[in-house]
N, C-alpha and C positions, 0 to 999 in steps of 0.2 A: 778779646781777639788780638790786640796788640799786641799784647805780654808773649801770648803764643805766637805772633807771627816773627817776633824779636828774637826768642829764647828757643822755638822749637826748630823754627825756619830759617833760620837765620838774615831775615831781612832789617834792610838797615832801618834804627832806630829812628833817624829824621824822620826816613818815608815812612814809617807807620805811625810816628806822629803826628805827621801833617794828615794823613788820611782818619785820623781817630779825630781829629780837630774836624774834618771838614764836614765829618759823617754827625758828628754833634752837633754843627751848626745847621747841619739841612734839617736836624728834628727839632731845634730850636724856631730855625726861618719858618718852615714846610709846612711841617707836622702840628696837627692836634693833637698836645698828649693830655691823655684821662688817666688821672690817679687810680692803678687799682682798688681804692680802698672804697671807691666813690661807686663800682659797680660790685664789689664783691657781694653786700648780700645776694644781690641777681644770678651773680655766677653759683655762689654754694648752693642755692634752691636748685637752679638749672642741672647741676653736674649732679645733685642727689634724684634728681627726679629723672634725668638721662642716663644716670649710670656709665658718666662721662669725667674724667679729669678735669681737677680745678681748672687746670692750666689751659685743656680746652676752653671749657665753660665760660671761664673769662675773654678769651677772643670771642665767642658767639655773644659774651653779653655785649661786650664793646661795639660790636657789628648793630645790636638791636638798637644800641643807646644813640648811635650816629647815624641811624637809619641807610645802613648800608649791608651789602654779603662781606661774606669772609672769600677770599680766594684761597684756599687751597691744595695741599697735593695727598692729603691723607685722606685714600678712600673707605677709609672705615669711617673715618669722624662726618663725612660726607653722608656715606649710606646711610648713619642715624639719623642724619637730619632731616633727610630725604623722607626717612619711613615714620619720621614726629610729626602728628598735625601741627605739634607746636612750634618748632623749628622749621617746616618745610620751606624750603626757596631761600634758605637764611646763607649756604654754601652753594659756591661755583668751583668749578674743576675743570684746570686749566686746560 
């Protein structure tokens, strides 16, 4: 997002420097990060048996593994989860 706010937008180089610095440090500080690689079996069963994108799959498994919902805005990926026993209550919509 930098590159493109530099080159496409023309914003200045410091500020989205210090904003790509600040935004790495709140996922550093903040955030819990989980290696894709640590839920991918889960996701590839999930998305083959949901008929869902990896890319989904793997937010629902992350949601499962840290015992939390996913929020949010795609009401497709919603409404399947809605209509899975196995998924039910796993998405909220804001």
């Amino acid at each position: 997002m930098a590159w493109k706010r530099v080159h496409i937008f023309g914003e200045d180089y410091a500020f989205a420097s210090n904003a790509l610095k600040g935004a790495a440090n709140f996922v550093k500080d903040v955030c819990q990060v989980v290696e894709s690689w640590e839920i991918m079996a889960n996701a590839l069963q999930l998305a083959i048996n949901q008929l869902i994108t990896i890319y989904d799959s793997l937010f629902l498994s992350l949601a499962r593994k840290v015992k939390s919902q996913l929020l949010t805005t795609d009401q497709g990926l919603h409404s399947r989860t809605e209509a899975s026993a196995e998924l039910k209550g796993l998405t909220l919509m804001p």
